[in-house]
FIPATI-946893 format. One line per 4 residues: number of its first residue (from 1); for each residue x, y, z of C-alpha. Coordinates in pm, 1 decimal. Layout:
! FIPATI-946893
NUM	X,Y,Z ~ ...
! end
This chain:
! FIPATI-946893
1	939.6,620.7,1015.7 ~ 811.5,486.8,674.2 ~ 461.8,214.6,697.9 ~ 532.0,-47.2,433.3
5	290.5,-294.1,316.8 ~ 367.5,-583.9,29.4 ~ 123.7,-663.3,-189.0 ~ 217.9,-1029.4,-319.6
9	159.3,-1162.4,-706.3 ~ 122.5,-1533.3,-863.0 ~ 235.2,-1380.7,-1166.8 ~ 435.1,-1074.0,-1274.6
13	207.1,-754.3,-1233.8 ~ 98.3,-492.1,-1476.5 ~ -22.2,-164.5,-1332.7 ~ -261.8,26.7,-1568.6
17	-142.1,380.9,-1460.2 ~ -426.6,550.8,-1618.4 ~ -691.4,309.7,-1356.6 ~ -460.5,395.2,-1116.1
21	-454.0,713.7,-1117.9 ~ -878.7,686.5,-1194.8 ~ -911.8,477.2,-887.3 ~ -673.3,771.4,-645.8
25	-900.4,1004.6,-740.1 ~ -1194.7,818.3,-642.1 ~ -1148.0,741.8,-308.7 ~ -905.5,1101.1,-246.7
29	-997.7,1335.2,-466.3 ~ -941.3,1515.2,-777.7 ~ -556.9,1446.0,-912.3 ~ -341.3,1595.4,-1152.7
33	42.0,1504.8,-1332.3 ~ 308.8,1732.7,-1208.2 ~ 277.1,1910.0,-1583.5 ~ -47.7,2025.5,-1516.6
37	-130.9,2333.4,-1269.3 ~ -42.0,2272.3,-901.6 ~ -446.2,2260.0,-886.4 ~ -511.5,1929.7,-809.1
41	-447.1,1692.3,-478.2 ~ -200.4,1449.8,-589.4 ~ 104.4,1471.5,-829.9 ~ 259.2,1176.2,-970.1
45	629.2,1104.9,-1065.4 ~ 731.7,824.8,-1267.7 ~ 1114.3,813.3,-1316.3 ~ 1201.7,796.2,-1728.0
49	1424.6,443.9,-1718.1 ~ 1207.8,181.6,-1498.7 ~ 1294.0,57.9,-1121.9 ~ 1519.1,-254.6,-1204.1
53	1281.4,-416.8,-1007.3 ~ 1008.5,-332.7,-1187.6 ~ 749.6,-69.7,-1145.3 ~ 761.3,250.0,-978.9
57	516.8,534.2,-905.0 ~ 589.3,810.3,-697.0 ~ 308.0,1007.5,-570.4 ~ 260.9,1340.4,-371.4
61	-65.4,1412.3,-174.9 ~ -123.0,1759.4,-180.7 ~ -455.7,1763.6,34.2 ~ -200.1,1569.6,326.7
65	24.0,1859.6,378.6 ~ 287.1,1790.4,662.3 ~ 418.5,2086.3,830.9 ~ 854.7,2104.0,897.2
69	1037.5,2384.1,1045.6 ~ 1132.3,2476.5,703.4 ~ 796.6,2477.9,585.7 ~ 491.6,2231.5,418.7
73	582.9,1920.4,247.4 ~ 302.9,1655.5,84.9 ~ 257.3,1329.0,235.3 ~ 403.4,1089.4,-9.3
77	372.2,714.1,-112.7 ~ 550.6,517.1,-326.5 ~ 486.9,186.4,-534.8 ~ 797.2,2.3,-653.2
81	845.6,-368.2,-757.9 ~ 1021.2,-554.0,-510.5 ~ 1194.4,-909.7,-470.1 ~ 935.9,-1167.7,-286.6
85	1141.4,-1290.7,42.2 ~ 1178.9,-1662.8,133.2 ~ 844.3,-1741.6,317.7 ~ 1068.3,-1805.3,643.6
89	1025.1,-1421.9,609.2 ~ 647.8,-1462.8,666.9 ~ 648.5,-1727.3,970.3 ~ 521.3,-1564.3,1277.3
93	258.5,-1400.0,1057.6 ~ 153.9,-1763.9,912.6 ~ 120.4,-1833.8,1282.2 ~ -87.3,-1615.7,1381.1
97	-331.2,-1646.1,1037.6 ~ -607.0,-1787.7,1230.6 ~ -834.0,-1599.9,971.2 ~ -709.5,-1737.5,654.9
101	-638.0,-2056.6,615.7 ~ -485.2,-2077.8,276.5 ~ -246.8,-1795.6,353.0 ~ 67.1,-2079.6,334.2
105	-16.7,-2195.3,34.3 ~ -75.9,-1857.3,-147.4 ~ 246.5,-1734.8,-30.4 ~ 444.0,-2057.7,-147.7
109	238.6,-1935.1,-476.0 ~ 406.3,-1598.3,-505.2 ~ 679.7,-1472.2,-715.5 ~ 658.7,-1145.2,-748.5
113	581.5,-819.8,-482.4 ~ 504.0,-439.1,-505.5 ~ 550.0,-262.7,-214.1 ~ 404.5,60.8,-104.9
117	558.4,264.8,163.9 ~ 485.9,623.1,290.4 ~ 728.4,897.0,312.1 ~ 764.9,1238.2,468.5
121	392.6,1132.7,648.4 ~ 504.4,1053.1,1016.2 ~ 378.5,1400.3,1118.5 ~ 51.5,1340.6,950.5
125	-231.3,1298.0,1213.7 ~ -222.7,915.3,1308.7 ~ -584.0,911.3,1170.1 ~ -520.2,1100.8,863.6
129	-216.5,890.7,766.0 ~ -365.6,587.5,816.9 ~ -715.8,742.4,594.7 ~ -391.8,792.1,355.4
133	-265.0,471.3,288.9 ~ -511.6,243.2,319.6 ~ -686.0,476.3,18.6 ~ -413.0,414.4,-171.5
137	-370.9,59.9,-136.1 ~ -735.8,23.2,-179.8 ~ -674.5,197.8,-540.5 ~ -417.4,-49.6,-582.2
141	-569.3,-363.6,-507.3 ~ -833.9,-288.7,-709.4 ~ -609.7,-163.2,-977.9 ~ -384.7,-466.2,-983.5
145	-505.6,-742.0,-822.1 ~ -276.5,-956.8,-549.8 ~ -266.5,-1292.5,-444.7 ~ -175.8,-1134.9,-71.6
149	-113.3,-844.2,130.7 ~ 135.8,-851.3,364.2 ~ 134.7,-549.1,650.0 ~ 477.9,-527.8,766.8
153	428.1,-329.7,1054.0 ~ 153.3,-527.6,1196.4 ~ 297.2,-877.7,1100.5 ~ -0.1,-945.4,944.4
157	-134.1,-1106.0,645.3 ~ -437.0,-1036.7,438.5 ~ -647.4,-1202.1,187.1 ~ -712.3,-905.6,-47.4
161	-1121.2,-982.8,-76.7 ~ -1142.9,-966.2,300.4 ~ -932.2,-650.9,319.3 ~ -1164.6,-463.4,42.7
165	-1478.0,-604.4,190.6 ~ -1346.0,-476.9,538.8 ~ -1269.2,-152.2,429.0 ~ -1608.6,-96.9,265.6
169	-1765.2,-168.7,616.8 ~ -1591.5,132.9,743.2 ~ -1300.4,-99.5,957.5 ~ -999.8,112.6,851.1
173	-750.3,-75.4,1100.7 ~ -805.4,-386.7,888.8 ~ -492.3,-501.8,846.4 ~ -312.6,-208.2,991.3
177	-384.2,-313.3,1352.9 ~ -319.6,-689.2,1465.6 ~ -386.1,-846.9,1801.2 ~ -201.5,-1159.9,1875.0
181	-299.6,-1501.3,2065.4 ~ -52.4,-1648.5,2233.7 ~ -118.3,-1931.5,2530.1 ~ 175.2,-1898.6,2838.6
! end
C-alpha cells in the first residue's frame, strides 16, 4: 500500500530541483543522478516531456533497500502535480482541525497540489518508512513552500510551520498519526 500526502498551493508551484535535491541530501544523505556512479543514496528520475499535471520527480532511496523474493528493490517516492479536490473532499478533516483554526479558509485558498506518495516501501520497517517520508517532505516543504499539508492516510491537516517546527522537536508522527474526538 502506497502513503500519500498533498501538499496544497495558493499559487502554482515551482520546484527548484537543484534545492531539492540540496535539501534530500541534508536530512538523508549524500545523493547522486542516475548518470553518475551507483555510489550515492538516492537516484532521481525526471521523465523528458512534463506530468500534464505539472511536476514530477521520481526518486529511488538506495540506503532504504526493500528485500522481494526476487531480490532488493529501493524504497521510492514520487512528487507529481496533482488537481486540488473540492474541499467537500477535506470535511471530516476540517472537523476534526481543532489545532488550526484557519485550516477552512486556507483550503478555500488553494488551487493547486503536489502530491508525494511512496512506492515499493510497504516492507520497509514501519519506523524506517515513516523516517523516509517525512525526510522527504520535510525537503519539500522547505523547498517549495505550501499553504497546507494534507495527510491522507491520517485524515489530517497540517499547517506547514507547525509540521517543520514539530519535526525539529523530534515528534516524527506529526501529522502521520491522528487521534480523533468524537462525543457519543
Amino acid at each position: 500500500r502506497v502513503y500519500a500526502i498533498e501538499l496544497l498551493f495558493k499559487e502554482k508551484p515551482v520546484v527548484d530541483r537543484e534545492l531539492l535535491y540540496s535539501k534530500i541530501e541534508q536530512y538523508m544523505g549524500k545523493t547522486d543522478r542516475p548518470q553518475n556512479e551507483k555510489s550515492g543514496s538516492l537516484a532521481v528520475w525526471e521523465p523528458y516531456e512534463q506530468h500534464e499535471k505539472g511536476e514530477m520527480l521520481h526518486f529511488f532511496h538506495l540506503n532504504y533497500m526493500v528485500k522481494y523474493a526476487e531480490g532488493e528493490l529501493p524504497a521510492q517516492t514520487t512528487l507529481t502535480g496533482i488537481n486540488v479536490g473540492p474541499i467537500s473532499d477535506y470535511e471530516a478533516a476540517l472537523q476534526q482541525s481543532w489545532h488550526w483554526n484557519e485550516a477552512g479558509q486556507t483550503l478555500q485558498e488553494c488551487s493547486h497540489a503536489l502530491l508525494l506518495v511512496d512506492m515499493m516501501a510497504s516492507g520497509l520497517e514501519p519506523k524506517k518508512r515513516l523516517e523516509l517520508h517525512t525526510n522527504v517532505l520535510r525537503a519539500i516543504v522547505e523547498t517549495v513552500p505550501c499553504a497546507a499539508i494534507y495527510f491522507r492516510e491520517s485524515n489530517k491537516l497540517v499547517e506547514p510551520s507547525v509540521f517543520l517546527a514539530a519535526i525539529d522537536e523530534g515528534e516524527m508522527l506529526y501529522g502521520a498519526l491522528n487521534i480523533r474526538f468524537y462525543n457519543v
